[in-house]
C-alpha positions in Angstrom: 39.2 4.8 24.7 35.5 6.0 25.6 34.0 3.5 22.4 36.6 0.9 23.4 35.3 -0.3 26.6 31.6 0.3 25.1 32.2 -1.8 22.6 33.6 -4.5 24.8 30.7 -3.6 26.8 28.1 -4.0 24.6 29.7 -7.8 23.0 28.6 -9.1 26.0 26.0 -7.7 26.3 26.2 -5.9 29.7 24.7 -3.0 31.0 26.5 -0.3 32.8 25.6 -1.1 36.1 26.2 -5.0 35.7 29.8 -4.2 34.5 30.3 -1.4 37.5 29.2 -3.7 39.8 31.9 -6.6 38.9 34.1 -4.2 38.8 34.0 -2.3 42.0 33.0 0.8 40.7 29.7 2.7 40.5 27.5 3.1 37.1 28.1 6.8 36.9 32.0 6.7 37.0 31.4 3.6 33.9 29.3 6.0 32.1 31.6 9.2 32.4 34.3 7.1 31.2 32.3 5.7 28.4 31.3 9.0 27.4 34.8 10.6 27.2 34.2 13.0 30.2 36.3 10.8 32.6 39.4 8.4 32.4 39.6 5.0 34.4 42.4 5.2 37.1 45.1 2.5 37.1 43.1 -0.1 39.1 40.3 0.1 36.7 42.2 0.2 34.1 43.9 -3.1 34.9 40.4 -4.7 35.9 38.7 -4.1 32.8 41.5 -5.8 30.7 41.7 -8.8 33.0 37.7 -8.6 32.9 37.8 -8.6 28.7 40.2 -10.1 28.6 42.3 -7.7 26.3 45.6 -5.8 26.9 45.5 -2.5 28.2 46.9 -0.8 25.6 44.2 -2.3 23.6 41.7 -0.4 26.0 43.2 2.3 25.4 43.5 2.1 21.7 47.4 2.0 21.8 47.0 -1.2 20.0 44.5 -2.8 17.8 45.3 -6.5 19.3 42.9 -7.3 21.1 44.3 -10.2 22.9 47.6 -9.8 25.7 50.6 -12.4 25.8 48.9 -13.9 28.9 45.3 -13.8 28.1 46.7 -16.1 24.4 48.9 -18.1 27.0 46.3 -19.0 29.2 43.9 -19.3 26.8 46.5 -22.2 24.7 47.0 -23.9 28.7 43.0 -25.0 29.1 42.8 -26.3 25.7 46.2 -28.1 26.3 44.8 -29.5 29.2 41.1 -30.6 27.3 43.5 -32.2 24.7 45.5 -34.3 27.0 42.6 -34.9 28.9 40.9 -36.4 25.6 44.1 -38.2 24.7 44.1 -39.8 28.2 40.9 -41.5 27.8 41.7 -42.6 23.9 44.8 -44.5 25.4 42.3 -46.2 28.2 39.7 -47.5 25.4 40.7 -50.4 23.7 42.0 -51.1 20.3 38.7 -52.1 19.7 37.1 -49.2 20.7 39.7 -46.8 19.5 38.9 -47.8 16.0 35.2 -47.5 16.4 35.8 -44.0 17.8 37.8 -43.1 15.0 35.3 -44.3 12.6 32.7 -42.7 14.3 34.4 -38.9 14.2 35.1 -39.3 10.7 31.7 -40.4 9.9 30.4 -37.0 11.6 33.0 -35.2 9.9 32.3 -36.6 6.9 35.9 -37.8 6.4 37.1 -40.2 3.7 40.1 -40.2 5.2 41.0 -43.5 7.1 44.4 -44.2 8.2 
């Protein structure tokens, strides 16, 4: 568990006392943990899953997925709402300008493919 919560840790690049202070706790308590000398209570535990956004078995190295149902749920919810967002402005453009939009992304994409 200790290089678990390093590792997450040290992905985004935080220091010990940045990630103790989001999370309520002190730098000391983080660095025990980190070190194997301590383990995270409940509360913690929980806090640094929903802060990494990775199940706490993961944390815990119960699992090697990273990711929890809800974290993959919520994650599939914003991009849902980006894509209907997107598809809400196509539909206010006109045919005119949906064809010149179309044009345009494939020419970025470099896409023969024109329906």
């Amino acid at each position: 568990m200790k290089t678990r919560i390093k590792e997450l840790r040290l992905e985004k690049n935080l220091t010990q006392q940045t990630l103790a202070k989001y999370l309520g706790t002190n730098q000391t308590t983080l660095s025990k943990i980190e070190g194997g000398l301590a383990i995270p209570d409940a509360l913690l535990l929980i806090s640094l899953s929903n802060y990494f956004h990775v199940s706490t078995d993961y944390i815990l190295c119960l699992s090697e997925e990273r990711l929890s149902a809800d974290s993959l749920l919520a994650d599939n919810m914003h991009r849902l709402k980006k894509y209907q967002h997107l598809i809400s402005l196509y539909q206010k453009m006109t045919p005119e300008q949906q064809k010149d939009l179309y044009h345009f992304l494939c020419s970025i994409l470099n896409s023969n493919e024109i329906l």
